[in-house]
Backbone as CSV, one residue per row, in Angstrom:
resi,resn,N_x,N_y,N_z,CA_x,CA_y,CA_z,C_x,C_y,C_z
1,UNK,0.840,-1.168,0.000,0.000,0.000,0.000,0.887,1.232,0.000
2,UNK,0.581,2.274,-0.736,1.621,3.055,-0.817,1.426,4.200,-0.356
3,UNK,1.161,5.144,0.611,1.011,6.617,1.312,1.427,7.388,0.880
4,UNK,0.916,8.783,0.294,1.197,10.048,-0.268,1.047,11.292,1.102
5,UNK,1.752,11.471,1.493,1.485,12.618,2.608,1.430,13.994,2.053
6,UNK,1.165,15.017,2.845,1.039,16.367,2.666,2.473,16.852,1.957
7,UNK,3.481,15.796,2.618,4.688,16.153,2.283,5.415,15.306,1.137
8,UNK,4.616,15.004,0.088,4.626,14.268,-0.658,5.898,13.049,-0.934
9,UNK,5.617,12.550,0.233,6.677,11.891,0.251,6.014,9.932,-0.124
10,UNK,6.702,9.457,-0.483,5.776,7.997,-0.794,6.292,7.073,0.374
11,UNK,5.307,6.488,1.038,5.850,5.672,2.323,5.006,4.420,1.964
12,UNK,6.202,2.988,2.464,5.254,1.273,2.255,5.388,1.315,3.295
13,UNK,3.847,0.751,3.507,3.272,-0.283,4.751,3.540,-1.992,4.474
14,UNK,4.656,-1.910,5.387,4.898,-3.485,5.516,3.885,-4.249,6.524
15,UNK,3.643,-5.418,6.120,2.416,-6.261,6.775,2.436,-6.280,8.672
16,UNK,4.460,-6.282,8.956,4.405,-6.681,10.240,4.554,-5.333,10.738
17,UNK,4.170,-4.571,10.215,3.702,-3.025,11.519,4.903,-1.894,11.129
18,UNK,5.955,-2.111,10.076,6.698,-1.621,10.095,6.745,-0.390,9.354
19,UNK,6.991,0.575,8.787,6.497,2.168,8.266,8.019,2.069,7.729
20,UNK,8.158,2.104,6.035,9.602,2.324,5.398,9.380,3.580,5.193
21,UNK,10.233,4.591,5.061,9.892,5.883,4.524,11.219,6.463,4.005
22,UNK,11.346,7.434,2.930,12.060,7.492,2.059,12.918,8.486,2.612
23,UNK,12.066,9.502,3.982,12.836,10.473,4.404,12.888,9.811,6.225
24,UNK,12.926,8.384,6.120,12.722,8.149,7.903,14.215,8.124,8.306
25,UNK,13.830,8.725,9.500,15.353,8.427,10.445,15.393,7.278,11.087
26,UNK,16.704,6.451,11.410,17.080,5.101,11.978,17.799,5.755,13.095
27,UNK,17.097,5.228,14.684,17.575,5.307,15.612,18.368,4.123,16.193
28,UNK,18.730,4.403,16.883,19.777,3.178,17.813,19.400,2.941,19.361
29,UNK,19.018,3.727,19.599,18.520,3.899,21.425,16.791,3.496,21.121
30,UNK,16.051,2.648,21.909,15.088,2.099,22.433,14.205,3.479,22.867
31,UNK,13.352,3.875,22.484,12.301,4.610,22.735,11.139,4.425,23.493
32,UNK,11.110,5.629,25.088,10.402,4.828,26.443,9.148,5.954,26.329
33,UNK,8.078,5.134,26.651,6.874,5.783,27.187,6.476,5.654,28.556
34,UNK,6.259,7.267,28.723,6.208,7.106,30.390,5.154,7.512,30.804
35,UNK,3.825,6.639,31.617,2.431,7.673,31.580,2.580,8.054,33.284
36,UNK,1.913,8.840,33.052,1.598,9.683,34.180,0.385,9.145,35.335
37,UNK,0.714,8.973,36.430,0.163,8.638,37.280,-1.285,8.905,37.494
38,UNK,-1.349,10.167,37.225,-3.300,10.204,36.652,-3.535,9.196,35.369
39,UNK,-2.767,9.347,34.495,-3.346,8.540,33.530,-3.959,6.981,33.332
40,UNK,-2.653,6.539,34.861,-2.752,5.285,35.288,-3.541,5.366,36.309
41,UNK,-4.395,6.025,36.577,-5.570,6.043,37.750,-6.326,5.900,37.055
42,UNK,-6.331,6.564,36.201,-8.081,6.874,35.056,-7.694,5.086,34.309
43,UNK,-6.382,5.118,33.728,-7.071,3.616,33.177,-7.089,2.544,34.430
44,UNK,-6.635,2.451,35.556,-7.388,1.575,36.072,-8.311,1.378,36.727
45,UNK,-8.933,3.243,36.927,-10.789,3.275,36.970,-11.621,2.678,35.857
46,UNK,-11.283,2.469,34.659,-11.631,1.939,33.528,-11.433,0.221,33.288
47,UNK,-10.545,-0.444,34.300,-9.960,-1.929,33.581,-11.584,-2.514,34.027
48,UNK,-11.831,-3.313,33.396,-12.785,-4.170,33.575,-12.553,-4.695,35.011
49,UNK,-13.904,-4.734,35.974,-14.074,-5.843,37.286,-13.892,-7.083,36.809
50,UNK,-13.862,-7.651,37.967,-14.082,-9.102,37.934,-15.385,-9.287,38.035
51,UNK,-15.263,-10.961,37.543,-17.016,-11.296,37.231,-17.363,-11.927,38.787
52,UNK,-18.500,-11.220,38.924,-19.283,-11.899,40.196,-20.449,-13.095,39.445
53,UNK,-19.679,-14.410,39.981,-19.899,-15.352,39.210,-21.885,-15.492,39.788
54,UNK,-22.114,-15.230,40.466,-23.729,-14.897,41.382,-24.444,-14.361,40.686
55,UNK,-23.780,-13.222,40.340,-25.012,-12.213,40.533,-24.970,-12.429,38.554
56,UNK,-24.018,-12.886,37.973,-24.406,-13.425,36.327,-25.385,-14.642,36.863
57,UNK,-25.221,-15.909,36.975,-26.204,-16.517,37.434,-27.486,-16.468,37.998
58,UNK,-27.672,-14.891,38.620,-28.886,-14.744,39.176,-29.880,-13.421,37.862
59,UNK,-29.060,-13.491,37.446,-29.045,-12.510,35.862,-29.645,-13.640,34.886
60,UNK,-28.948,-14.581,34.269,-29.308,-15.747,33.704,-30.813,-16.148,33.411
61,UNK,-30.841,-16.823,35.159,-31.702,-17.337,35.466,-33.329,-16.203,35.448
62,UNK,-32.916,-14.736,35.860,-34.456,-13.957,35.425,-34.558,-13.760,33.878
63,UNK,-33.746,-13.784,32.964,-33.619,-13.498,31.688,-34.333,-15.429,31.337
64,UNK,-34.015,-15.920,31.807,-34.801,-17.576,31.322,-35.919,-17.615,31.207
65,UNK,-36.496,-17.126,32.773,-38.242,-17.318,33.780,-38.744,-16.261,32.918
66,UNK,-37.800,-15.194,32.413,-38.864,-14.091,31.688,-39.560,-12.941,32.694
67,UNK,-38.280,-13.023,33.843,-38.879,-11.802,34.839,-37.742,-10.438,35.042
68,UNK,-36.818,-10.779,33.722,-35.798,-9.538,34.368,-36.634,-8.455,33.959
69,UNK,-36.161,-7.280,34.555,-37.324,-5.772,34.230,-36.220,-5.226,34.076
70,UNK,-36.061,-4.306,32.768,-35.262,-2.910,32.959,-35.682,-1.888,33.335
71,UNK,-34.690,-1.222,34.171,-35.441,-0.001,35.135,-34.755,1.281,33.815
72,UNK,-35.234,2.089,32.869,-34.673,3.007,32.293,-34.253,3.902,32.855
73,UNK,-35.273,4.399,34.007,-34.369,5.595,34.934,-33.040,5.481,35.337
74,UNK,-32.875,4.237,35.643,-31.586,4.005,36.276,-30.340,3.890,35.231
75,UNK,-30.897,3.501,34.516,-30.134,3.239,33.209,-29.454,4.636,32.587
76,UNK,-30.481,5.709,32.415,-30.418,7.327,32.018,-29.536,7.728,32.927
77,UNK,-29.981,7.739,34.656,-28.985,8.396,35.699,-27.647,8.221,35.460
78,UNK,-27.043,6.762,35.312,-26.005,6.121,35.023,-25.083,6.602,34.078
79,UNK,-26.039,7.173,33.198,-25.155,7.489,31.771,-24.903,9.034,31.541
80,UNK,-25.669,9.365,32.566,-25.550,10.761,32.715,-24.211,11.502,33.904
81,UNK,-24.517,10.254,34.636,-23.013,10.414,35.749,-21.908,9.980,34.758
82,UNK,-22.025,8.902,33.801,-20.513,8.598,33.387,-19.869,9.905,32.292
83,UNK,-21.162,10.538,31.894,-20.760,11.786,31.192,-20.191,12.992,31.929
84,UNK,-20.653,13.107,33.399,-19.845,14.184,33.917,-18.774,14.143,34.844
């Protein structure tokens, strides 16, 4: 696949992730990313819980009998807190 940039330069996309480019620089030193301690708060306010193996089972089982109810209010409140 061949890339035309603003800077008209022609760049191949190799399959395993690699970017050839006609004007790229070759480094020698290992390049570090360092996140920031908020950042790593916010993503691990975000990692997925663990499964409460119960309360799926007790989920299951009203979705079977045909008695789960969705509450929409709660549903709206919810989505309205994760927005602010």
């Amino acid at each position: 696949m061949k890339v035309n940039g603003p800077s008209r330069t022609t760049a191949t996309y190799e399959p395993r992730g690699t970017l050839k480019s006609e004007d790229a620089r070759t480094t020698t030193s290992a390049e570090r990313v360092r996140i920031s301690g908020q950042a790593q708060a916010l993503a691990d306010a975000r990692a997925p819980e663990s499964v409460d193996s119960q309360k799926v089972a007790r989920l299951r089982e009203s979705f079977e009998k045909g008695t789960f109810k969705i509450d929409l209010d709660r549903i709206a409140d919810a989505m309205l807190r994760e927005e602010t």
